[in-house]
N, C-alpha and C positions, 0 to 999 in steps of 0.2 A: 391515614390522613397526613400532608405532609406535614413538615414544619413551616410556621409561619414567619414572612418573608419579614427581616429586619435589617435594612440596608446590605441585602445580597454581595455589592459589594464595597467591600467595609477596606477602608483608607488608614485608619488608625492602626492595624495590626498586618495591613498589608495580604490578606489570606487570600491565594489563589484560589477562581471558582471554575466550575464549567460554562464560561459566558465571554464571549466575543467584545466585550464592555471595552473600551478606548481605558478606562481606569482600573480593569482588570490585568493589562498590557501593562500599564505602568507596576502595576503590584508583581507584576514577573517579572518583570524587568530590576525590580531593585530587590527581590527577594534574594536572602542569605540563603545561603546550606547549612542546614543543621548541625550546632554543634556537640559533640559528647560529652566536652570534658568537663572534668568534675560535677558529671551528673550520674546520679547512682542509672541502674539498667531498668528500674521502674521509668526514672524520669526519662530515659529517650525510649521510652516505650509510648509511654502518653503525648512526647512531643512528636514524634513520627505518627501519632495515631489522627492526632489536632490536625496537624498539617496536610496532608493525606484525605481524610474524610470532608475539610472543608472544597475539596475537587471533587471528588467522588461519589454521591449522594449525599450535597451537603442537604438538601431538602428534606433527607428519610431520617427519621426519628433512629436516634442512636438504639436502643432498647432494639427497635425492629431489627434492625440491621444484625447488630448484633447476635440475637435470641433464633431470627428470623430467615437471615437472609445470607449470609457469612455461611463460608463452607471451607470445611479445612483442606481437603482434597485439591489439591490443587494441579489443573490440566497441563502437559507439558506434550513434546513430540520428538522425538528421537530415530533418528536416521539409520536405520538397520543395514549400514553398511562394511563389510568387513575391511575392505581397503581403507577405512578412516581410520588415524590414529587420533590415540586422546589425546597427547601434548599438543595437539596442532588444531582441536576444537576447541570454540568458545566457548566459555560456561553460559550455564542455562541462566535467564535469570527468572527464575520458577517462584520469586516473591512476586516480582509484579502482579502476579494472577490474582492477587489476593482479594481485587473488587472485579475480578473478570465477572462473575455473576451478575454487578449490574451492567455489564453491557448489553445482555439480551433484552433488558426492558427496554420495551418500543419507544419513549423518551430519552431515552440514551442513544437508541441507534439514529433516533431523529436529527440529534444535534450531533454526532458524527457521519453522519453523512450531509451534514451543512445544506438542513433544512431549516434550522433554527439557530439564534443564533444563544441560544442558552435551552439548559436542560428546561429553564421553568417557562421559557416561553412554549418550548416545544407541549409541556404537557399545557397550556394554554387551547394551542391548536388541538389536542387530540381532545381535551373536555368539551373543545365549540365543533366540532364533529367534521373536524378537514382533514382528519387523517384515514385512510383504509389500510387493510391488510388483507392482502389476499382478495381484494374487490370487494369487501365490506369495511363499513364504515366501522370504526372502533373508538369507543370511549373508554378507554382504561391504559392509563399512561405506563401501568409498572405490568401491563400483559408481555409475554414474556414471546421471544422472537424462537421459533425453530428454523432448522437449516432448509433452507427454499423456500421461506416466507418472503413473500411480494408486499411492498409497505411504498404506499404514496401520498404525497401533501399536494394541496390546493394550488397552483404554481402561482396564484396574486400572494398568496403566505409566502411562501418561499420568497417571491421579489419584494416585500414587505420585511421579511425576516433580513433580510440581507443586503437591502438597497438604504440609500441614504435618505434621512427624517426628511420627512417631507417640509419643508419649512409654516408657518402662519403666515397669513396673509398678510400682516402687518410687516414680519419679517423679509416677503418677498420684494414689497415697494420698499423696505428701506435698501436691500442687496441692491434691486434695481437701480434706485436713484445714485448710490454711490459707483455703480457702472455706467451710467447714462454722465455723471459731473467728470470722469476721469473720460472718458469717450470723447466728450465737447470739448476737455482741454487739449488731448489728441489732434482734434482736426482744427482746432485755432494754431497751436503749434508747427501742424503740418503746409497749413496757407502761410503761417509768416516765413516757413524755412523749409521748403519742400524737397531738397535735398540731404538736405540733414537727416531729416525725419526718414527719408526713404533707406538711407545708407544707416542708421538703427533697426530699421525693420527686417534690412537683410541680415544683418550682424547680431540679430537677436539670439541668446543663448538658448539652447533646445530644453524642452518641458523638463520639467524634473519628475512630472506623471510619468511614470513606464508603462499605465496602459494607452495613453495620448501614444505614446511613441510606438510601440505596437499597433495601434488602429494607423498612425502614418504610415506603417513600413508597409500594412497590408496594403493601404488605400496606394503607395507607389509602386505597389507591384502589379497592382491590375490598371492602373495609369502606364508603366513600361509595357504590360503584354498588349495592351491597346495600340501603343506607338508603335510596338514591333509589328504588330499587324496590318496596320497604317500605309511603316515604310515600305511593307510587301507588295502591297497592294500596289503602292506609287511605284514601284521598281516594277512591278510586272505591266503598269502602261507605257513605260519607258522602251517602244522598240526602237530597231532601224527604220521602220517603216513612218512612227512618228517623228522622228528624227529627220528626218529627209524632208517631212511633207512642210514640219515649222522651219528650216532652215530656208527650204523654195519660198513661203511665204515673207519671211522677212526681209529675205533678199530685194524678194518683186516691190516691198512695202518702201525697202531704201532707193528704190530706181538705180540713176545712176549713180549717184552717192555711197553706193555700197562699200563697204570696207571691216577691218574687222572689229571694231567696236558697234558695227553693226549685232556680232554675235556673240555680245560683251556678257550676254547673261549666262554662256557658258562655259566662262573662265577666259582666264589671257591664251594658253595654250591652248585647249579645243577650238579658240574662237577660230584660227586659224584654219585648221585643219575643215572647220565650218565654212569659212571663205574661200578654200580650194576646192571643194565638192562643186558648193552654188559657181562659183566660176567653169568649173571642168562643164557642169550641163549648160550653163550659158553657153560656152563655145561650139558645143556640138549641136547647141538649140536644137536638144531631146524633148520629145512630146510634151515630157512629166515636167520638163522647166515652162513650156504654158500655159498647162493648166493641172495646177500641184493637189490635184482629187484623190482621193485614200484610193478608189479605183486604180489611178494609174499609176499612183506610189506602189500599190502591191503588183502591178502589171511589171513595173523595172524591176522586180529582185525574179523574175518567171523565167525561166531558162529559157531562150529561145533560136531551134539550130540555124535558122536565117542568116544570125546576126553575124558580120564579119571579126573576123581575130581583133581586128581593133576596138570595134565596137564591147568584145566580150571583155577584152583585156582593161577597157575603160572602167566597165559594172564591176569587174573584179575588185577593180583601186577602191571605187565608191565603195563598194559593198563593204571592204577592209574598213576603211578610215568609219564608218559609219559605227560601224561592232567596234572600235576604239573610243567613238563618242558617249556611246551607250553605256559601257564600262565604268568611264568617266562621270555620267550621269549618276547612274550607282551608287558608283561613292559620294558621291557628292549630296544625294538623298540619303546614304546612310550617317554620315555626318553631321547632317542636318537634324536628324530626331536623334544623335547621339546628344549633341551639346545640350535641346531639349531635355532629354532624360539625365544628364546631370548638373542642369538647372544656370546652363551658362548664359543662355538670355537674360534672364530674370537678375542678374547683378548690376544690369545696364539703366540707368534711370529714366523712368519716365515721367514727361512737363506733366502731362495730362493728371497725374495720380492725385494732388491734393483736389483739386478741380472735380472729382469724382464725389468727393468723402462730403456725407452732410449730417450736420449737429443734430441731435435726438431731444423733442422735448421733456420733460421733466415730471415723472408721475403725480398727478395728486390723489395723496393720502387719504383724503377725508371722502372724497368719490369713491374710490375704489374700494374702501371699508363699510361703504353704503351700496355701492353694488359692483361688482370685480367685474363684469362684463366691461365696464368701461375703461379696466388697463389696456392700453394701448402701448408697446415695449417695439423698438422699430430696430435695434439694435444690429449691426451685419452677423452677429454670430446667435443672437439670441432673437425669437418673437412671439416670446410670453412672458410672461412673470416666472420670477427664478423659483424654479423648480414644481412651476403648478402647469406643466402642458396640459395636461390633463388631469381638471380640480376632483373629477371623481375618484380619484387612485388616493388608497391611502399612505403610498408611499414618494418620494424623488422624484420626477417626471420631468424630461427624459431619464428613466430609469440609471443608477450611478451606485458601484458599491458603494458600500458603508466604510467609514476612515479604516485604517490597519486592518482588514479584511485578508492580507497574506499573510499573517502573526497567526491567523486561526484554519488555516487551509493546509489541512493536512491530513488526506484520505486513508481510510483505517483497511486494514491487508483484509480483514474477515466482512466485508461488506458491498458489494458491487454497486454504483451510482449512476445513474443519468441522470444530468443535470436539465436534458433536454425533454423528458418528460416528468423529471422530478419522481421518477419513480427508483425503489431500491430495491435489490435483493439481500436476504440474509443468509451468506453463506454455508456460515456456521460458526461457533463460538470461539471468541479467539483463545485462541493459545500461545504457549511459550517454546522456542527453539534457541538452538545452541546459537549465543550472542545476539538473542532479540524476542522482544515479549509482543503481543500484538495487541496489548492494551497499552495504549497512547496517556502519558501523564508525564507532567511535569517535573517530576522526584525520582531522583536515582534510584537502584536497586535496595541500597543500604535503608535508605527511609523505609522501604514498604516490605525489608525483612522485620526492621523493628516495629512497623504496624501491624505486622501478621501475627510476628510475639504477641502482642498485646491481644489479640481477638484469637486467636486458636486458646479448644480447650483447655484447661488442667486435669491434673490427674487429679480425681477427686480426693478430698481429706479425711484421710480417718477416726472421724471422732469419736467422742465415747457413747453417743448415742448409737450408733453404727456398732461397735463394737456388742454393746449391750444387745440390742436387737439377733445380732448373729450368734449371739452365746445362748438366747432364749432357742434358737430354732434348732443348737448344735454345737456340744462343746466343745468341739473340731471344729469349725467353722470360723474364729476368730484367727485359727492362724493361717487360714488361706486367704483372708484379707489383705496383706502387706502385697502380695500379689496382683489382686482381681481386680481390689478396689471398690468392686460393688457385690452384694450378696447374692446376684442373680449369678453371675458367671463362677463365684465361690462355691455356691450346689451346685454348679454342672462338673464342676473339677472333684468334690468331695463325692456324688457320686462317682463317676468314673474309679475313682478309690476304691470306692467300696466293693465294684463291680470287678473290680481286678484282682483287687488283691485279699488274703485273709482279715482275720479281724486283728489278730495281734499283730498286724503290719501297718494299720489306720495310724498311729500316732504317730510313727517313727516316719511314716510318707505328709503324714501333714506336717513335721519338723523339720523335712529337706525341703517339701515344699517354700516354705517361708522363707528361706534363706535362698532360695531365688534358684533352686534347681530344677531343671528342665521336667516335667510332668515324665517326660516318656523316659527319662533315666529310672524314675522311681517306678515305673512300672513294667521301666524292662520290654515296649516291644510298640509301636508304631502302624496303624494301620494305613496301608496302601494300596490302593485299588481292593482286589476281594483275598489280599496276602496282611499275615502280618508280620512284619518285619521286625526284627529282636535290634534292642539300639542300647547301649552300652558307651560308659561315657569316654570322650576322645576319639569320638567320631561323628559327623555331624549327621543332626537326624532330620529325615525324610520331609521333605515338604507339602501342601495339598496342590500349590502349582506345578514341581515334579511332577506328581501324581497325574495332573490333568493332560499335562502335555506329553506325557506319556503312553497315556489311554487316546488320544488324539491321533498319537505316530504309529500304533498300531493298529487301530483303527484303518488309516488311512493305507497303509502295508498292507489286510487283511481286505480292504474294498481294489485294492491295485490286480488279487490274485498273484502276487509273486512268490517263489516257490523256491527251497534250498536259499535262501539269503544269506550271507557272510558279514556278521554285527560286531563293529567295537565301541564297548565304552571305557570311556577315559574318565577319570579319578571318579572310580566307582565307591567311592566308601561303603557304605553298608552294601553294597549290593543290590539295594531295590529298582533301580533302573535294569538291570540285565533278569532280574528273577522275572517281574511282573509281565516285560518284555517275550523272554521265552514261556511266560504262564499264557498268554494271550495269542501268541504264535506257534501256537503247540501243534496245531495242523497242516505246516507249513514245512517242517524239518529245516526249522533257521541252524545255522551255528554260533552263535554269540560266545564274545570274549571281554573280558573285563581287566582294566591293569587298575593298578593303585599304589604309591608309593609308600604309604604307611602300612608298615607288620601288623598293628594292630586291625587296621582295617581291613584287609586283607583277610584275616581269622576272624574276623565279624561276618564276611563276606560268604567264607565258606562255611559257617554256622548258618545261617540265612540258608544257605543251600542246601544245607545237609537235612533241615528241617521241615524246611519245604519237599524234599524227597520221600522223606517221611510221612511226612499230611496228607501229600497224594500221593502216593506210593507208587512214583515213577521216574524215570530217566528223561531228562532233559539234555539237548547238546551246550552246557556252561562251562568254559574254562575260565579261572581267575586264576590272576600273574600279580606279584609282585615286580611294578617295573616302574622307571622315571619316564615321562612320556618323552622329557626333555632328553634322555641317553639315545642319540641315534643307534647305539647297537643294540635296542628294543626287540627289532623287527628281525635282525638277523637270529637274534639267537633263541627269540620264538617260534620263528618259522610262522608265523599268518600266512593265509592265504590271501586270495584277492579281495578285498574288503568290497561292499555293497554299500557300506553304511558306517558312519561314524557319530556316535552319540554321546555327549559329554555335559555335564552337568555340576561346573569348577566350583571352588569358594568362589563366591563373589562379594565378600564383606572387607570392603578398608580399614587399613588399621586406625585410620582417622575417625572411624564410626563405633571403634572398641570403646566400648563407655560404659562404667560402671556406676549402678546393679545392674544387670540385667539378664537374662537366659546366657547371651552370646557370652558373658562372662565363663560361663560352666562348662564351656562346649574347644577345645582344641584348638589352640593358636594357630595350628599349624593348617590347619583348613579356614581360616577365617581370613587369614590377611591377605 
C-alpha cells in the first residue's frame, strides 16, 4: 500500500519529488547541496538518505523499501578492453545504483518515458486500467519490467498528462474578454494612426516561445519550397517563343506610337533591345509581325533552307537578342520571389490595413455559464473559448504543453520511446559505466554513496544471546563467531575442522581461526576443481572463480581438439592454474610452464606437483621457474618455445582495499598490492 499523499509537494522544506509540478522546479531550482560539516557520519547518512528517497519512491513505505526492496548488489559494466588505460577512465559512479531497482517498476518507467507527469499520477493511469504490457492490460504499478517488455498508455492520458489545464469555463470568458478589451483597443488605435500602428507591428520583437519560433521556421520553409517551386515554374513559361509573341502584341497594341516605354514592363535596358526586334520585323513585314499566333511564333525559330543569307542572318540577330531577354526575364522572376522570401514587401505600408481590422464583441458571462454553445469568440487568431476547442477533452484544446515541460524532458539511455504511439520498450535495467550511471536523479554521487551507507547491511552483532546459544550446541563454536557472524556458516567451518583435521588439533584451529586466519592455512590445503592443492601462508590461496574459469579454458581447449599445445602461466603462486590445467589436458600431451617471482611460491608450486605426481602416480609435461615476468631476459635464458597460450592470474587487490581485520590481512603483501 503506498504512502498516503500529504502535499506531495511540500514548499516548506523544499524536498525534491518525481513530478513535473511548476513548484517542484522551483524546489530544484533553490535546493542546497548537502552539507557535512560538523555532522557526525550517522547524520549525513540520514541526511543523504531524507534527501534521496524523498525522489525515489517517495510513495513506498520506508520498512518496504528497505526490508523489501533495497539490494546491496549493485549493477555496474565494465569495458573489457585492453588498450584502456585506468588513469584516463572515469570512475564508475556505482552508488547511483542504489534505487536502480525501482526503475523496473512499471510506474517508474511510466514517468521516465514522459507518459506521466509524476510517479503517482502514473500509477493513477495503470489502477484505471490505461496502461498494457506486452498487449495486456495491467493493473499493478510496482509489476516489475524485463528486458523486451512492450508498455503502452492510452495516448488522450499522455496528452492529458502532459498538456496544459484545461481552464473552467468561467476562467475561459474571463481570458477571453480580456483578449477581446486589448483587441478593440488595437484597432481603435490602428484607425486613429494607421501608420504607426503598422510600423509596431513590423518592428515587433520575436516570441520569447521557442516552440512558436520553431513552428515559424518550419511553417517558412515550406512557405520558401513553395516559392521556389512557384519561381520554376514561372521561369520554365518564360520562352523566346513567348517573348516574341508579347512583344509583337504590344507593339501592334501601340500602333504608331510605339517606342520604348512601350516595353517599359521589361526594364529600361531590355526595353530596348524589345523595340529593335518589334522594329527589325516591322521592316521586313515578316508573316509573324501580322499575325503574332503561337503557330507562327514557333514557325520563325524552324530552320528553313529557302530563306536567303539575309533573311537567316536576320532570325539569327532575333533569335540572339531574344535568349538575352529571356535571361533577363529570369532574373528578374528570380528576384522577385527572392525579396518575397525575405519579407521585403511586407516593410512597405499599406492604406488599406486599418480599414480591414474590425472590433470583436464582448462575451456574456452569465449566457455562456447557462449554456457555452452560445460563446461566440471571433478573434483573427482564436474561434473558441480559450482553450476549450474541444469541451469534450479533458485536457488544453488546441492541445499546448504543460508550463516548464523542458526542466523534465530528459530520456533515460535503458528505455526506447515513441512518442508517436505512446508505446515503450524496456531495454533492460539500467546500469552504471565508467563516468555515468543510467539512473537519472538530481544528487551527486556523494549523496547516494551516503544513502547506500545508510541502507546496506551490517555485519550482524554479537550478542550474548548468540553467544550462549552457540556454546549450548558446541563449546568450539563461540570462537568461530567473531568470524561468521551467524551460527549457520560457524557449523559449516567447525565441521570442515573436524573433517580435516585431528581432534587435538580442534582448539588450536578454532584459536587461529578467531583471530581472522584464513580457514585453508589451518587446514593446510585448498580444493580445486577434482585436485587439492596444499596452501601455506605467504602465498595467496586459490579461488572458486580461478577454479571456474579454469575448468571453462579447458573445457573449451578440449571441445577445440587441439593437440601438443605450448602453455604459460604468469605469477603462478601456488601452482593451481598450471596443475589442474595439465590434470584436465592429460590427453592432449600439452607442455605447460609456470614462472613466479617469489622463492616461496615457487617451492609451494613444486610441492603441489610433486604430490599430485604422487596421487596419480604419473608424469605430466610441468616446468616451474623462478622468474620476473618484468626481466626481458626471462625468455632468453629459459629458452620457451613458441607459446600457444598465455594464462595469468595477478594480485588484483589495491593497497587502498588493505583494510584491517580481515583474511587479506593474513595472506602476503607482496601479492596483494
Amino acid at each position: 500500500m503506498p504512502r498516503k499523499v500529504d502535499k506531495v509537494v511540500k514548499m516548506s522544506r523544499g524536498r525534491i519529488t518525481m513530478s513535473m509540478n511548476k513548484l517542484n522546479l522551483f524546489n530544484l531550482y533553490r535546493n542546497e547541496p548537502l552539507r557535512y560539516v560538523g555532522k557526525t557520519l550517522y547524520q549525513q547518512k540520514w541526511a543523504a538518505k531524507t534527501e534521496t528517497r524523498n525522489y525515489h519512491g517517495e510513495h513506498i513505505r520506508e520498512n518496504q523499501f528497505k526490508n523489501v526492496l533495497f539490494d546491496s548488489n549493485l549493477k555496474t559494466y565494465s569495458q573489457l578492453d585492453a588498450s584502456l588505460k585506468g588513469q584516463n577512465v572515469a570512475p564508475t559512479p556505482i552508488t547511483l545504483q542504489t534505487y536502480a531497482i525501482l526503475e523496473k517498476r512499471l510506474e517508474t518507467a511510466l514517468f521516465r518515458s514522459m507518459f506521466a507527469s509524476s510517479v503517482r499520477q502514473a500509477r493513477q493511469f495503470i489502477l484505471g486500467g490505461f496502461v498494457k504490457v506486452n498487449g495486456v492490460v495491467m493493473k499493478y504499478p510496482s509489476f516489475p519490467l524485463k528486458s523486451g517488455d512492450v508498455f503502452s498508455v492510452d495516448p488522450e492520458k499522455v496528452l492529458y498528462a502532459l498538456g496544459r489545464t484545461k481552464p473552467s469555463l468561467a476562467k475561459a470568458v474571463s481570458v477571453d474578454n480580456k483578449q477581446i478589451k486589448n483587441w478593440n483597443q488595437y484597432v481603435y488605435e490602428a484607425k486613429q494612426n494607421p501608420e504607426k500602428i503598422w510600423n509596431l507591428k513590423q518592428n515587433k520583437k520575436p516570441s520569447l516561445d521557442t516552440l512558436k519560433e520553431v513552428e515559424n521556421q518550419q511553417s517558412k520553409k515550406k512557405s520558401l519550397k513553395k516559392a521556389q517551386e512557384l519561381m520554376k515554374i514561372k521561369q520554365s513559361q518564360i520562352t523566346r517563343e513567348t517573348i516574341l509573341e508579347n512583344i509583337l502584341k504590344l507593339g501592334n497594341a501601340a500602333g504608331e506610337s510605339v517606342d520604348v516605354t512601350t516595353f517599359a514592363e521589361y526594364g529600361e535596358v531590355p526595353a530596348t533591345k524589345c523595340l529593335q526586334v518589334y522594329l527589325n520585323l516591322a521592316s521586313k513585314n515578316h508573316p509573324v509581325f501580322k499575325e503574332p499566333t503561337p503557330e507562327n511564333v514557333a514557325k520563325f525559330f524552324v530552320k528553313d533552307e529557302s530563306q536567303s543569307a539575309e533573311e537567316k542572318t536576320n532570325v539569327r540577330f532575333i533569335a540572339s537578342a531574344l535568349r538575352e531577354l529571356r535571361s533577363s526575364e529570369w532574373e528578374r522572376v528570380r528576384v522577385e520571389f527572392k525579396n518575397l522570401e525575405d519579407g521585403v514587401d511586407s516593410k512597405f505600408f499599406e492604406s488599406t490595413f486599418a480599414a480591414k481590422l474590425r472590433p470583436v464583441k464582448k462575451i456574456n458571462k452569465e449566457e455562456v455559464l447557462e449554456n457555452n454553445q452560445k460563446a461566440k469568440v471571433n478573434l483573427p487568431w482564436q474561434k473558441h473559448l480559450f482553450g476549450r476547442k474541444d469541451p469534450s477533452k479533458a485536457y488544453f484544446t488546441p492541445w499546448k504543453p504543460r508550463a516548464f515541460l523542458g526542466a523534465f524532458a530528459i530520456l533515460p539511455h535503458h528505455i526506447e520511446i515513441s512518442f508517436e504511439t505512446c508505446h515503450a520498450i524496456y531495454l533492460r535495467d539500467p546500469i552504471a559505466r565508467p563516468g555515468q550511471s543510467e539512473v537519472i536523479s538530481p544528487f551527486p554521487d556523494h549523496v547516494h554513496e551516503r544513502a547506500y551507507m545508510h541502507y546496506v547491511r551490517k555485519m550482524p552483532r554479537l550478542t550474548g544471546r548468540l553467544i550462549r546459544e552457540a556454546r549450548r550446541i558446541s563449546p568450539l563454536l563461540p570462537g568461530l563467531l567473531p568470524v561468521n557472524r551467524t551460527i549457520e556458516r560457524a557449523l559449516l567451518e567447525l565441521k570442515w575442522i573436524k573433517n580435516e583435521l585431528p581432534e587435538n588439533e580442534w582448539k588450536q584451529a578454532v584459536r587461529q581461526r578467531s583471530r581472522f586466519v584464513p580457514l585453508q592455512y589451518i587446514l593446510k590445503s585448498q580444493p580445486f576443481g577434482e585436485l587439492n592443492i596444499l596452501c601455506k601462508k605467504g602465498v595467496l590461496i586459490p579461488r572458486w572463480e580461478t577454479e571456474e574459469w579454469c575448468l571453462r579454458l579447458t573445457e573449451h581447449l578440449n571441445s577445440s581438439g587441439l593437440k601438443n599445445l605450448s602453455i604459460l602461466d604468469v605469477c603462478t603462486g601456488s601452482g593451481c592454474i598450471p596443475l589442474l590445467m595439465s590434470h584436465e589436458l592429460s590427453g592432449t600431451n600439452a607442455n605447460i610452464y609456470a614462472f613466479d617471482v617469489s622463492e616461496q611460491a615457487v617451492s609451494l608450486a613444486n610441492e603441489n606437483l610433486s604430490s599430485y605426481k604422487l596421487k596419480y602416480n604419473t608424469q605430466i609435461n610441468l616446468n616451474i621457474y623462478q622468474a620476473d615476468v618484468f626481466d626481458p631476459e626471462v625468455i632468453k635464458n629459459i629458452k620457451l618455445p613458441k607459446l600457444d597460450l598465455v594464462t595469468s592470474n595477478p594480485p588484483y587487490i589495491p593497497q587502498s582495499d588493505y583494510i584491517k581485520p580481515s583474511e587479506n590481512h593474513k595472506q602476503k603483501h607482496l601479492f596483494l598490492n
